[in-house]
Structures are given as C-alpha cells and as structure tokens.
N, C-alpha and C positions, 0 to 999 in steps of 0.2 A: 950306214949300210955295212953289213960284217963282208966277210972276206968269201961267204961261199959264193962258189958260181951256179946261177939261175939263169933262166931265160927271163924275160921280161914279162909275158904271163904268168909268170912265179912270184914277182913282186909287184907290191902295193906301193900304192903312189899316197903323198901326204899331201892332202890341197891344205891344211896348217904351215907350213914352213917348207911346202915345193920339196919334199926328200923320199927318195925310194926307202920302203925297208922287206923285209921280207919274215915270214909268220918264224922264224929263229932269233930274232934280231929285236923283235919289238920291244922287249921291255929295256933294250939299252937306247932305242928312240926315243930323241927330244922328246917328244911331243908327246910321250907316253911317262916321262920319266917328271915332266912339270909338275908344282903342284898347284898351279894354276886352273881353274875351269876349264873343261873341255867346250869352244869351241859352240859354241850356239848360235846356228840362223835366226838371224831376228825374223826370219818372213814365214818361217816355218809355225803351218798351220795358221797364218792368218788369210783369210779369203782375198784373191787379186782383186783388188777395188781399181776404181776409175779417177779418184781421186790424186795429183802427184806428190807422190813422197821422194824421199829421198834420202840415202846413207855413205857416210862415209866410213871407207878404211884408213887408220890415222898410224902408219908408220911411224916408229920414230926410234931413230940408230942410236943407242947411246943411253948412258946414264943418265935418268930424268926422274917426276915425282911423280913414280907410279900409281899412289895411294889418292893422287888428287885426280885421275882418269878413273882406276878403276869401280871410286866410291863415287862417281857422278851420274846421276838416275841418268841420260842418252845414251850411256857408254853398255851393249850388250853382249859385251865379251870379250878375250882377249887371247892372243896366243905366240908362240915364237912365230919368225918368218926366216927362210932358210935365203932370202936374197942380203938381210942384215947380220953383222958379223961382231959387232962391235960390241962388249960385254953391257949386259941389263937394255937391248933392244928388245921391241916387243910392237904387235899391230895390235891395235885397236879396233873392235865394231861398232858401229853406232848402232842405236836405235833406227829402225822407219821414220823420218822426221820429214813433216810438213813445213811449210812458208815459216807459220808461225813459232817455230825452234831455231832458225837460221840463227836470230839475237843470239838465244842462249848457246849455241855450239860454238859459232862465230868466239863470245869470250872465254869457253874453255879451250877454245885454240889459242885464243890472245895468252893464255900459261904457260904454254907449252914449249918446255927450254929444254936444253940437252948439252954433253961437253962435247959433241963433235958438230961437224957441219951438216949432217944428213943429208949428203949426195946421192947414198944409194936407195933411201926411200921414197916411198910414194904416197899417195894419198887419193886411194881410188876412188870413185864416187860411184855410186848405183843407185840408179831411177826407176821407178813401178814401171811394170812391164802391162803393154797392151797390144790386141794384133794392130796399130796403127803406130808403135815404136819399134821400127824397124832398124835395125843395123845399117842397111843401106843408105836409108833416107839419113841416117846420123851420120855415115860418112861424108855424104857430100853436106853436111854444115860443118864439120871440121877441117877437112878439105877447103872452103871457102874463107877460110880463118887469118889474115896473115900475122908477120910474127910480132906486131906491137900487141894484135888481142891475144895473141897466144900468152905473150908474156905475162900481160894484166890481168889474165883469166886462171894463170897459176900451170895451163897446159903444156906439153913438152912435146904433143908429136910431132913436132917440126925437127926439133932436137936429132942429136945422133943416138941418142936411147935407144937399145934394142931393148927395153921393157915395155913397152908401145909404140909400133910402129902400124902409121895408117897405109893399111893398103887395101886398094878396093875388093872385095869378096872375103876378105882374111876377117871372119871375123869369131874366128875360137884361139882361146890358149892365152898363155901367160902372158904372151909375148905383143898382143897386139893393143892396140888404141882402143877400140868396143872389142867386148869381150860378151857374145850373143850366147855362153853355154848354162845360163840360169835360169830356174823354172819361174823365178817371179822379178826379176827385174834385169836388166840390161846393166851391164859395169862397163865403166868409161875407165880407163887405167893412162889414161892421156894426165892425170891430173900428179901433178909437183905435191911433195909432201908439204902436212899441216903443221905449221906450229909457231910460233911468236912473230918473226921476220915473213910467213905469207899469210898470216889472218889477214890481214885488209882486200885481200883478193876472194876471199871468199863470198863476200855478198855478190859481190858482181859473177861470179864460177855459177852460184846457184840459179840465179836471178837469169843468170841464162839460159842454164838447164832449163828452168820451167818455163821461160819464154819461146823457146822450140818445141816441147813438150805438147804444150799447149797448141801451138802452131799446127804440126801433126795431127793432132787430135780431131782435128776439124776439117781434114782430108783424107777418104776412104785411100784405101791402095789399090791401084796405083796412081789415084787424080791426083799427082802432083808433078811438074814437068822440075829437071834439075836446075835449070837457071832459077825458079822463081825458090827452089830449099837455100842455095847459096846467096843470094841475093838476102833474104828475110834471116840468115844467120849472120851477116855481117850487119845488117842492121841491129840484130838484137843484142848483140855483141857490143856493140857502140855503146847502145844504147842504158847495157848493166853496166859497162866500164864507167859511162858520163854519168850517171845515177849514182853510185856506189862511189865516186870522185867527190860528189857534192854535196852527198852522205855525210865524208868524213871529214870535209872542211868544215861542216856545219858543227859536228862534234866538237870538234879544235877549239871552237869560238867559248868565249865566256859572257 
C-alpha cells in the first residue's frame, strides 16, 4: 500500500494475498507485479451440481518444489498469500475433486517439503454448495468435535488461531472456521496446512467431509434437531479416523 491517504472506499482489497492497494499503487502490488497466473476459480462457470466435490487451498511457507505443484493436472492455480512471509511461499488451488482423486492428491501431498515449519499456513478446504449445506448446521458438527478428532482430522479450531475461530453466527471473513461468502461452495478454513508430516490425515479430513455432506443432504432445513448434527459428526468422525488408521497399517504391511 503507498503512502497516500484514502478512505477505505478508495481502496481495493486483494482476496490473493489479503492486501489493501489503491488504483496509484497497483502496479507495485504483489499480485500485480507476479509473473505467476492470475488467479482462477476453478468453480467459475461450472454448473452447482449435487454431486460432492471438494478443493483444497495448499499453503505452503517456504522454499519448496514449485514446478512439481504447479505442473500437476489438480492443481488450478496458484498465487502469493499476504498471511505467509517467508521468501518462495505461495497458495495453491486445487481442482473440484471428487472421492475418486483423494488417492491421487493425498500423494502429491505425500511431496510436499519446505525449509521452514509452516506454522503460519493453512490448508483450506471447500465443499459444493447446496441449500441443505448450511453454515450453521456445519457449526454444530465442528462444535461437537473434541480435540483428539480435531487433531487427527488435521483441524485447529480448537486452537488459539485467530485464522479460524468457530463461533456461532460468525460465518464470513478470513478469520473464521466456515467461511459462508462463496457463490459455489462453502470453505472450512478450520483445516492445518498440507504437506509431508500431515498427508496421513487427509483421507480421514475428507472422508469426513463427505460423510456429513451426505448426512445433510437427506435432511430438508430445518428437520434436523442439534443433538442428533453433533451426535452423527462424532460418529463420523470416529469412524474416518478408525478407517483411515487401518488404511495405513494395511499399506505398511508387505
């Protein structure tokens, strides 16, 4: 941001890398100045289907092997992120990815190394939007969660993270766990960054997702009472962690 003074309806907000600039300033803006791709919704122009997809944003703080993300057919775009500081960080978009891509995203996570620790990244996920995925009902199954599946599930909003915190109605802005301001899918920003040290957690993160997904889907709004959301999310919960445990003992085996 330069140095003049504007009101805030004078400046532009960058939902690429979270930074004010204002129409004097642009062309010394990151995000203007990359010579990176600009920036492409993967949902943009495909029809909201019924079917669950799902994408993630793949943080990662630090010097890594850029050219083996960004040449990976899932991977549909890429940009700075003004929450990571650390020279050669960059976010990741996936593709819209169904069940049947988990494998393959799952091991180009299993790659994914860096020379710092990535404390300050994240690794959003975003689920196909329908009027029966509602924020609220997503609260009270995260809400319901406590912090052994949080840990296992790779989530943080238990954590003291103010980069998602759940609180009930709060469900726009950077800042929170569901993130309700997309025209085709719902972002969960509750989720821990991807990369080498939490691949294993991902089968079971997804495996959830669509397991409430699903759940929802087979209840109009509002037939669903709150004990019976949180009840059925610790079950499913369980139930991807104990799956996805015995997944990868079975891998191990020769």
């Amino acid at each position: 941001m330069c140095d003049d003074r504007l009101c805030s309806d004078c400046q532009e907000y960058c939902e690429q890398c979270d930074e004010r600039y204002c129409p004097y300033c642009y062309e010394r803006h990151a995000c203007a100045n990359t010579q990176d791709p600009c920036y492409r919704d993967p949902y943009e122009g495909r029809p909201v289907r019924e079917p669950f997809t799902f994408g993630l944003e793949i943080e990662v703080d630090g010097n890594h092997d850029t050219d083996m993300l960004r040449n990976h057919r899932l991977i549909a775009g890429w940009c700075p992120d003004g929450s990571l500081h650390h020279d050669g960080s960059l976010e990741y978009q996936s593709e819209p990815m169904t069940m049947s891509q988990l494998t393959e995203i799952r091991r180009l996570v299993e790659r994914i190394a860096t020379d710092t620790d990535n404390t300050l990244s994240g690794g959003h996920m975003h689920i196909s939007r329908t009027g029966r995925q509602t924020p609220a009902r997503w609260y009270w199954a995260l809400e319901a969660l406590d912090g052994t599946q949080c840990e296992a599930l790779n989530m943080r909003h238990m954590t003291d993270t103010r980069w998602c915190e759940l609180i009930h109605g709060d469900y726009c802005g950077k800042d929170t766990a569901i993130n309700d301001t997309h025209r085709h899918t719902i972002e969960f920003r509750t989720f821990g960054p991807w990369h080498h040290d939490t691949a294993g957690r991902l089968d079971a993160a997804v495996h959830y997702m669509h397991a409430m997904w699903r759940f929802f889907q087979k209840f109009p709004v509002p037939k669903l009472k709150t004990r019976d959301i949180r009840a059925m999310s610790r079950v499913a919960a369980t139930q991807a962690i104990n799956d996805t445990n015995a997944t990868t003992a079975g891998r191990g085996r020769i």
